[in-house]
C-alpha positions in Angstrom: -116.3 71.6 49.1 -113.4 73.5 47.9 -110.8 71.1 49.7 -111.9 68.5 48.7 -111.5 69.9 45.2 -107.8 70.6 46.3 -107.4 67.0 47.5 -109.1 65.3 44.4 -106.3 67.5 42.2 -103.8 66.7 44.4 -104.9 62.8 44.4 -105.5 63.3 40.3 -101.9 64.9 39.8 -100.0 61.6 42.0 -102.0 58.8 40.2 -100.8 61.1 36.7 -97.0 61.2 37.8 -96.7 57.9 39.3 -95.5 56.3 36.6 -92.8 58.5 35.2 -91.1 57.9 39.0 -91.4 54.3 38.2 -89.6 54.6 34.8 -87.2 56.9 36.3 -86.0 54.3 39.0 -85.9 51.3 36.4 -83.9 53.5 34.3 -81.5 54.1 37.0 -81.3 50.7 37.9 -80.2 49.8 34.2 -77.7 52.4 34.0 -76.2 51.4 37.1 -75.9 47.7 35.7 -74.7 48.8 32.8 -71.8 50.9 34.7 -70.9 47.7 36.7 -70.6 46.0 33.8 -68.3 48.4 32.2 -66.2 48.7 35.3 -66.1 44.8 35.0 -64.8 44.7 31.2 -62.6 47.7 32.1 -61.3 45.7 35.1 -60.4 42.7 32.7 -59.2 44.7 30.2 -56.8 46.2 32.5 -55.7 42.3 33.8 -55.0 41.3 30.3 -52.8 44.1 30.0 -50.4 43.3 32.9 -50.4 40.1 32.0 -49.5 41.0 28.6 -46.6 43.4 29.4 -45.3 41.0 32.1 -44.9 38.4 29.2 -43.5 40.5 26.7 -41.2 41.4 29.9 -40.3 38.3 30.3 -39.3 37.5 26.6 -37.2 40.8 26.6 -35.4 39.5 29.3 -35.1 36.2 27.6 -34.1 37.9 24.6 -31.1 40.0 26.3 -29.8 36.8 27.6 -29.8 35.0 24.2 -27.8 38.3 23.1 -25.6 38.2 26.2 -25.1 34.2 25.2 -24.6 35.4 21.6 -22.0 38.1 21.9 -19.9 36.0 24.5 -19.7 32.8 22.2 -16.5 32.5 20.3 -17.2 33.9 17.1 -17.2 31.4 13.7 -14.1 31.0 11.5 -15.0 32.7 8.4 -15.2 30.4 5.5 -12.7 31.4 2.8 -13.5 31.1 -0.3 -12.2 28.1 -2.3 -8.4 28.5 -4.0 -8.9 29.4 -7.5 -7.9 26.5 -9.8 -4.3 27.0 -10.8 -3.1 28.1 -13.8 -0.8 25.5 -16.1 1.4 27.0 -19.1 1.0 30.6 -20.5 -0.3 32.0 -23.7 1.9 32.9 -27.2 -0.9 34.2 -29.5 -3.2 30.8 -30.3 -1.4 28.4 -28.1 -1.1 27.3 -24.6 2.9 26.7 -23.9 3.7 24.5 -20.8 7.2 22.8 -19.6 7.8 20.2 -17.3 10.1 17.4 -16.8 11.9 15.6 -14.1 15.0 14.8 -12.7 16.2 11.7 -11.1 19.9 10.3 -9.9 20.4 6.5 -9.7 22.5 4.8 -7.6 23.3 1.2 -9.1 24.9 -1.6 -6.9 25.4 -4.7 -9.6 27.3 -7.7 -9.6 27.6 -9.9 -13.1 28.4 -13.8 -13.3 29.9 -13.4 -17.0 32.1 -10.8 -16.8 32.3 -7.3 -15.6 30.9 -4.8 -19.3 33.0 -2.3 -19.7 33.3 1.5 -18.5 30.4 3.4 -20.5 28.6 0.4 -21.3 24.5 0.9 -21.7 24.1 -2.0 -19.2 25.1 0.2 -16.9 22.5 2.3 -17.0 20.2 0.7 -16.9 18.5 -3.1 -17.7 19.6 -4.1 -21.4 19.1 -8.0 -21.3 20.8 -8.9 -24.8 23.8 -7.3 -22.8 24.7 -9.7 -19.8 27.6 -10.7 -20.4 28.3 -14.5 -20.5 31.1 -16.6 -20.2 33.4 -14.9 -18.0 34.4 -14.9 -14.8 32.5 -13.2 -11.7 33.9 -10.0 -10.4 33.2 -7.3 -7.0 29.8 -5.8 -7.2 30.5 -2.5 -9.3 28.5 0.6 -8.1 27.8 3.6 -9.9 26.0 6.5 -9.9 24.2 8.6 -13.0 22.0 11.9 -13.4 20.9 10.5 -17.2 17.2 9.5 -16.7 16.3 13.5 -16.4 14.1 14.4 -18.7 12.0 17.5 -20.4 9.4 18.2 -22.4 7.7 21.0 -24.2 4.3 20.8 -25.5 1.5 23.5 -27.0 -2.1 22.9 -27.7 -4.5 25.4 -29.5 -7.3 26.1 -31.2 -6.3 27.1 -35.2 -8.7 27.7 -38.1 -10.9 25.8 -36.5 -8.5 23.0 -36.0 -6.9 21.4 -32.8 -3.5 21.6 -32.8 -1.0 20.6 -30.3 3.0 19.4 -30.5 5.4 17.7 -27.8 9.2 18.0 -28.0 10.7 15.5 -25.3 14.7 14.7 -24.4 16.5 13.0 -22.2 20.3 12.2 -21.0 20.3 8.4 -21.2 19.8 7.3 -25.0 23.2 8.8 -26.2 26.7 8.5 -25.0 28.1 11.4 -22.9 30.6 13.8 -24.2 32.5 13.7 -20.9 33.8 10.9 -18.7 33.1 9.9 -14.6 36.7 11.5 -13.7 35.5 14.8 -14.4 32.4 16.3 -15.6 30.1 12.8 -16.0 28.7 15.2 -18.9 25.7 13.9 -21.0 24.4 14.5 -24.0 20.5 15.3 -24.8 19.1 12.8 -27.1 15.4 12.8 -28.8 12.8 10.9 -27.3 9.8 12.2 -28.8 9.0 15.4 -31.6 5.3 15.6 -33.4 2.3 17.6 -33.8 -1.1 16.8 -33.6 -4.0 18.3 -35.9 -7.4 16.6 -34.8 -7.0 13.1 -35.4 -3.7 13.3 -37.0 -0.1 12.6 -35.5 3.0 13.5 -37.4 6.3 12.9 -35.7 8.5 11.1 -33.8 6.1 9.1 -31.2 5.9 6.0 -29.1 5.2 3.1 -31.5 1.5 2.7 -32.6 2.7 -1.3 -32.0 3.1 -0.3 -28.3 1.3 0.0 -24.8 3.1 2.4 -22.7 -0.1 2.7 -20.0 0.2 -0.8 -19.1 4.3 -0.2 -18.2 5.0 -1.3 -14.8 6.3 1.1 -12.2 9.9 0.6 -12.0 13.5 1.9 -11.1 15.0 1.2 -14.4 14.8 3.0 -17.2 12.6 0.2 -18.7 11.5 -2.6 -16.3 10.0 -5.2 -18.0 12.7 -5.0 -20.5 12.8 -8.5 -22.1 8.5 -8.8 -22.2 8.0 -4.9 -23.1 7.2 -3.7 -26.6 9.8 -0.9 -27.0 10.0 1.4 -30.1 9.9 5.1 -30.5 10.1 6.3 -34.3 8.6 8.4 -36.8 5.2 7.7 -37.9 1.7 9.1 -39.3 -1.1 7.9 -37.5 -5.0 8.3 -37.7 -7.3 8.0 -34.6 -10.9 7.8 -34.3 -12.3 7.4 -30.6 -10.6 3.7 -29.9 -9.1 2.3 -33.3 -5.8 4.2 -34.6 -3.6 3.1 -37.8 -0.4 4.2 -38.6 2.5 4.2 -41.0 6.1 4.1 -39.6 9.5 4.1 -40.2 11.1 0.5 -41.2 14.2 -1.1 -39.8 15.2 -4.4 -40.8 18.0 -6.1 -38.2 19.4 -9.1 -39.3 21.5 -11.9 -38.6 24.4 -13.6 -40.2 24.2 -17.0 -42.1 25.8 -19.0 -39.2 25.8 -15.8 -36.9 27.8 -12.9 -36.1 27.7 -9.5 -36.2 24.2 -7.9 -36.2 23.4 -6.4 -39.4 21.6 -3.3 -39.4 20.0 -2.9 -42.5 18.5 0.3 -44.3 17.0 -1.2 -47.3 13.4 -1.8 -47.1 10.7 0.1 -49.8 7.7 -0.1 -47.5 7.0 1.5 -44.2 5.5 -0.9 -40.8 1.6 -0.6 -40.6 0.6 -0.8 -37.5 -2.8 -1.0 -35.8 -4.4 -1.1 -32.8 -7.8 -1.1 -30.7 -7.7 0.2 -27.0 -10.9 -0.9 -24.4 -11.4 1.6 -21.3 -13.6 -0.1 -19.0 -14.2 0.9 -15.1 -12.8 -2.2 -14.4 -9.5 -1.3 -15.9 -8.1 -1.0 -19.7 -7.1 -3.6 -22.3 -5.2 -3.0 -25.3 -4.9 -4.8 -28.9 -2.2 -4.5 -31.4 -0.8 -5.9 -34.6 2.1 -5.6 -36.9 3.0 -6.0 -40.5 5.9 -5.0 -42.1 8.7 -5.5 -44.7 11.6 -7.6 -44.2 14.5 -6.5 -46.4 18.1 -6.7 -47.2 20.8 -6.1 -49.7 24.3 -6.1 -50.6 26.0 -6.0 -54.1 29.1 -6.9 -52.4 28.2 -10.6 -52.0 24.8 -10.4 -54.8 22.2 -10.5 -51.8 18.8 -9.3 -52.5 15.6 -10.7 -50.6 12.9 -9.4 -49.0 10.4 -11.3 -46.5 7.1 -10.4 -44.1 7.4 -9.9 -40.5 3.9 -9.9 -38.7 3.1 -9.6 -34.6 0.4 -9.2 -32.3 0.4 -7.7 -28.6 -2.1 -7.7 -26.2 -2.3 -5.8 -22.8 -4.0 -4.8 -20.0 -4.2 -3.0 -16.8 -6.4 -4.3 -14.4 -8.0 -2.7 -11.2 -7.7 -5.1 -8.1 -9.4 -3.5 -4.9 -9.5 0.3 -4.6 -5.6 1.1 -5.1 -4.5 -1.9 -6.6 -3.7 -2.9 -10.1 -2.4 -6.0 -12.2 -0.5 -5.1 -15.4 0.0 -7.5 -18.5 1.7 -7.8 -22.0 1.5 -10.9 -24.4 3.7 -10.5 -27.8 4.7 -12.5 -30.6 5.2 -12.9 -34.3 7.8 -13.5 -36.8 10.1 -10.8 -37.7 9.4 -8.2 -35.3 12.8 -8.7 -33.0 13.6 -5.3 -33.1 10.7 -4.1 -31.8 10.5 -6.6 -28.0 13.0 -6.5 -25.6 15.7 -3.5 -26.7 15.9 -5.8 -29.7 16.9 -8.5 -27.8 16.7 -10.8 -31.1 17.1 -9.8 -34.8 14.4 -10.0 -37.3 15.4 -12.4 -39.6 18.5 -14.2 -40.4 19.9 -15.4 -43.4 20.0 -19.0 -45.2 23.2 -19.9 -47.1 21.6 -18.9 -50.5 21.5 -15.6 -48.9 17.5 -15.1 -48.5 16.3 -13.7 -45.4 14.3 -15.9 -42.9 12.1 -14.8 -40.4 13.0 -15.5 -36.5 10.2 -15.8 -34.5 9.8 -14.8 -31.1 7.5 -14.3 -27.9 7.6 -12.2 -24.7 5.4 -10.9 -22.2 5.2 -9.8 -18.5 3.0 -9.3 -15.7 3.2 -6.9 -12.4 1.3 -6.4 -9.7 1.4 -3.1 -7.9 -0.2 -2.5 -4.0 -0.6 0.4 -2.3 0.8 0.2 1.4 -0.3 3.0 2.8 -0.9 6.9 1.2 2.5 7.5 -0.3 3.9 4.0 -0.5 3.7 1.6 -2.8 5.3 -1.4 -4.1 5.5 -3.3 -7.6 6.3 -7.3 -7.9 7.8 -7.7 -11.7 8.4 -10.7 -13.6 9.6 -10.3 -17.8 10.8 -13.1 -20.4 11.3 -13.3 -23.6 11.9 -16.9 -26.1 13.2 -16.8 -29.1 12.4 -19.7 -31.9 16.1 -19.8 -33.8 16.9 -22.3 -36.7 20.4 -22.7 -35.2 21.8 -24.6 -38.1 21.0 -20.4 -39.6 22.1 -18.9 -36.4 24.9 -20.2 -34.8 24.8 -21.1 -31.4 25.7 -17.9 -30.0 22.2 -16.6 -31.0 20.6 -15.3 -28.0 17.7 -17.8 -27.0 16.1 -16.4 -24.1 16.1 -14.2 -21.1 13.8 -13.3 -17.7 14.2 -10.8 -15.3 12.9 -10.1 -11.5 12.1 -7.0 -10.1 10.6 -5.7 -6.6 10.9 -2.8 -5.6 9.4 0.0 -2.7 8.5 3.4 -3.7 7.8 6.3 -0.8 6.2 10.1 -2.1 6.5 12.2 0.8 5.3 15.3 -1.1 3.6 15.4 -4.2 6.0 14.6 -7.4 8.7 13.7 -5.5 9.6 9.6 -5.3 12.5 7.8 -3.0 12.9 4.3 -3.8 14.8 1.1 -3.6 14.2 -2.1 -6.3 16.2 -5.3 -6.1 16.5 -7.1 -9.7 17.3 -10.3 -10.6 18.5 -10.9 -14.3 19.5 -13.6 -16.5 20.6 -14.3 -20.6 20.7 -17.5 -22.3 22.3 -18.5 -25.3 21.8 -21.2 -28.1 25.0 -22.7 -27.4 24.1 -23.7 -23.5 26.3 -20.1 -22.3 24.6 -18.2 -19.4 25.2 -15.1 -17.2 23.4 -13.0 -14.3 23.0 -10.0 -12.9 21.7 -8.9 -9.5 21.3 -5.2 -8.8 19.8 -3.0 -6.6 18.5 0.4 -7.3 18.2 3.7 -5.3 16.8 6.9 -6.8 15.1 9.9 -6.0 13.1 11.3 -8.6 11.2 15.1 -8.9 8.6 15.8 -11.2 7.9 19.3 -12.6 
């Protein structure tokens, strides 16, 4: 009875602890998963990290042999830093001085059909076409050689009260005789070209002729160039500009010519000063210039009771054309009545006088055109053509009036450094007079020439 007490505890206490051994193992079972799966993640965990340092590895080595690339590559011209612009002139208190100039030597080869002019003669010098001589008899080609053409200039611009104010003082060698001779010292003496100041829109001073166009110039060996077609005045003036219209006021010269001809007559008589005018174009296609003149025509002389005054009027028109990318055509157009003095050197007088002594206006027209190409950079060429006609009355005149002349110029030019020209130019010249007379010239030019 007792035993089976014992058993039916024994029995009692399995069935009450059955259980918890059956929890126990599923808990262990879990765990265990839960450890595999653990050692799993670590396991991957640890995979992505190999993989990982054997890329970054990989790039390091990559790297060192971009750097080993790098530092054996020739290493890169610095760039320098760009040339500071240079500086033109120099400072005395409110003004900015600056000099320059240029000198140039000519060597002239010329032969003349009229006659041989003189030792110290203009011609020359240069092209002067109411000086071909006519009428006499053809002589050896002379040759000579001259330093006169150098020039130089002073100018100063500032800013005073306000105001802008610049001047320009410019000589040459070539305008006056020398004070020596070709045996010795070929001395020259400096001569005025231009002397004026500027205050805004105001010029006062010595200046190219407001009548003129000195942009439209060809380029030339001579002095001039165009000679018989050219405007060609310098002379003191006042003149106003605003933007492309300028007027001035300028000094009056009156030349004249002898009832039935003769000696020129310089007078210094007249009352009234020239007006001139003039309107200038600036286009991208080039420039174009337009001019007129009108001034007093007088003379006297108590010696033989003359007394008379007349009106000389011209117009002028130029241009400078572009043709292509280098090229350019140049052109001048002038006429009037009365303006002699101011086309061609004064190639004919202004006016002449009647037998009753009153002055009659000689009218004239001249012009010329050039065309200038670009060869290559440095070389260049111009192809020049210039005339002048002149309307005389030559029962007034005389026959030994000039009545027309032309000239003919080409030429090659070669810069092998900047400001510094070598040329050649072969001209072809020729004067006619009233009376049927003629005469030539035929000259070729070498120079060098150096700006500064």
């Amino acid at each position: 009875m007792g035993r089976y007490r014992l058993l039916g505890g024994a029995a009692a206490a399995a069935l009450l602890f059955a259980p918890g051994a059956v929890l126990a193992q599923d808990a262990n079972a879990a765990l265990e998963a839960r450890i595999a799966l653990l050692e799993a993640e670590l396991n991957s965990l640890k995979s992505e990290v190999a993989a990982a340092r054997t890329q970054q590895t990989t790039q390091s080595q990559a790297m060192a042999q971009d750097i080993i690339r790098l530092e054996t590559r020739p290493a890169a011209t610095p760039v320098s830093a760009p040339a500071a612009p240079r500086e033109e002139g120099f400072r005395i208190g409110d003004h900015t001085v600056k000099f320059g100039g240029f000198i140039k030597v000519d060597a002239m080869a010329s032969n003349y059909s009229g006659g041989d002019p003189a030792n110290g003669d203009a011609l020359r010098d240069y092209h002067l076409p109411g000086s071909i001589p006519v009428g006499g008899a053809d002589e050896d080609t002379a040759t000579d050689f001259n330093a006169r053409q150098t020039r130089f200039w002073l100018t100063t611009d500032g800013l005073v009260g306000g105001h802008k104010v610049g001047t320009r003082l410019e000589m040459d060698f070539q305008s006056l005789p020398g004070t020596g001779d070709q045996r010795i010292t070929s001395a020259s003496t400096p001569a005025l070209r231009r002397a004026f100041v500027t205050i805004d829109n105001w010029l006062i001073g010595q200046e190219w002729t407001n009548f003129q166009n000195t942009a439209v110039l060809p380029e030339s060996a001579d002095f001039v160039g165009a000679a018989e077609g050219t405007v060609f005045a310098r002379q003191a003036q006042v003149r106003y500009t605003r933007g492309p219209f300028s007027i001035a006021v300028e000094n009056p010269e009156t030349t004249v010519t002898p009832f039935g001809g003769g000696a020129r007559i310089i007078a210094d008589d007249n009352s009234l000063p020239d007006l001139t005018a003039r309107y200038a174009i600036s286009r991208p296609w080039g420039d174009v210039q337009f001019a007129g003149l009108l001034r007093q025509l007088k003379y006297q002389n108590p010696a033989t009771s003359i007394d008379d005054t007349a009106t000389g009027w011209g117009l002028s028109a130029s241009a400078k054309l572009k043709v292509g990318a280098q090229d350019d055509l140049r052109f001048m157009l002038s006429g009037g009545e009365g303006v002699g003095r101011y086309l061609g050197l004064n190639f004919s007088n202004d006016a002449v006088l009647d037998a009753s002594g009153q002055l009659d206006a000689i009218g004239v027209i001249a012009g010329f055109a050039a065309y200038r190409h670009v060869w290559t950079p440095g070389w260049r060429s111009s192809l020049i053509w210039s005339a002048q006609r002149v309307d005389n009355d030559v029962l007034l005149t005389g026959a030994s009036a000039n009545r027309s002349a032309q000239s003919l110029h080409a030429n090659l030019i070669w810069s092998p450094v900047t400001a510094f020209d070598i040329g050649a130019e072969l001209m072809f010249a020729d004067r006619k007079l009233e009376s049927g007379l003629d005469g030539d010239m035929t000259r070729l030019i070498l120079f060098a020439k150096y700006g500064f």
